[in-house]
C-alpha positions in Angstrom: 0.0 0.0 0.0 3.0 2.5 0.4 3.7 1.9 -3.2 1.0 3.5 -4.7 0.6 6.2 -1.3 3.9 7.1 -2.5 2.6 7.6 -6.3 -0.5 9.4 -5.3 1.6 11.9 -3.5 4.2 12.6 -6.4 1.5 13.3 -9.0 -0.3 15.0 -6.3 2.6 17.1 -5.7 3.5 17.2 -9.2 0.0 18.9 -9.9 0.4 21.3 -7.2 3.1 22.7 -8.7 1.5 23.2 -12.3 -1.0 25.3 -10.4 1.1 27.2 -8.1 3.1 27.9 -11.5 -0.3 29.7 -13.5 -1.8 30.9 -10.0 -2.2 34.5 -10.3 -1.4 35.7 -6.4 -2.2 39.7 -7.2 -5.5 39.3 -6.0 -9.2 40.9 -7.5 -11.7 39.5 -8.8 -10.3 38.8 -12.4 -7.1 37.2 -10.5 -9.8 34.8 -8.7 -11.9 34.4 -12.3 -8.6 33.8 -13.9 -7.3 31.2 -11.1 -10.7 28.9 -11.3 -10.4 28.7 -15.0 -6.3 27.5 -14.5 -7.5 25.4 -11.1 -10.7 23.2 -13.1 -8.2 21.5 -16.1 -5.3 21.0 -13.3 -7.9 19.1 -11.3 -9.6 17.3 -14.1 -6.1 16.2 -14.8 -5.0 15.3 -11.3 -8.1 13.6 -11.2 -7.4 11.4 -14.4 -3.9 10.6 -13.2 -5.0 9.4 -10.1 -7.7 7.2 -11.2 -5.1 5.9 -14.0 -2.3 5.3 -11.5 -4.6 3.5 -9.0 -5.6 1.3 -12.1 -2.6 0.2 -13.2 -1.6 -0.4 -9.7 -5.0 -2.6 -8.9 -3.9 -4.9 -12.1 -0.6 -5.4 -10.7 -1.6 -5.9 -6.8 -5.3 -7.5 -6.6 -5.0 -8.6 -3.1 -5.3 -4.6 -2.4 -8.6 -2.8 -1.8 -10.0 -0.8 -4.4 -12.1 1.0 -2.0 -8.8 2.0 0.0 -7.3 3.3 -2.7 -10.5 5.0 -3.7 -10.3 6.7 -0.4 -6.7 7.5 -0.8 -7.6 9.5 -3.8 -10.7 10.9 -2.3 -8.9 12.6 0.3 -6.1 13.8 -2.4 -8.9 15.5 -4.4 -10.3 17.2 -1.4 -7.0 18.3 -0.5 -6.5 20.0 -3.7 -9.2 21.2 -3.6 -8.2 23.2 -0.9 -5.8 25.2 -3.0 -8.1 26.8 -5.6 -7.7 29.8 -2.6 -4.0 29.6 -2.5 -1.9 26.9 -3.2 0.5 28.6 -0.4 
């Protein structure tokens, strides 16, 4: 299970960074407008990866728990989430 916990937190982290890298910090309304626009793909695609990684890892591993993993991402995405404030 620390395998793919390990995985989930690099392409988490990975993602984090794209968004820190387009997140506009000066503040406003348009910064905001323009920050949820960047934020939605970022997660779509953090969301993808996720899902993909714990896929190819289920194949390989069946004696895990896909609801485990499920949960693993679960709390990833709400953790991200988070960030469409300030990823700071």
């Amino acid at each position: 299970m620390e395998e793919i916990e390990m995985e989930i937190n690099i392409v988490f982290v990975e993602h984090k960074q794209k968004y820190i890298d387009v997140f506009d910090n000066s503040g406003g309304l348009l910064a905001m407008q323009k920050n949820a626009e960047n934020f939605t793909p970022i997660l779509k695609d953090l969301t993808d990866s996720l899902i993909s990684k714990s896929n190819k890892f289920l194949k390989k591993n069946e004696k895990f728990s896909k609801t485990e993993i499920e949960n693993i991402i679960k709390i990833k995405i709400k953790e991200f989430n988070k960030f469409l404030i300030s990823p700071f």
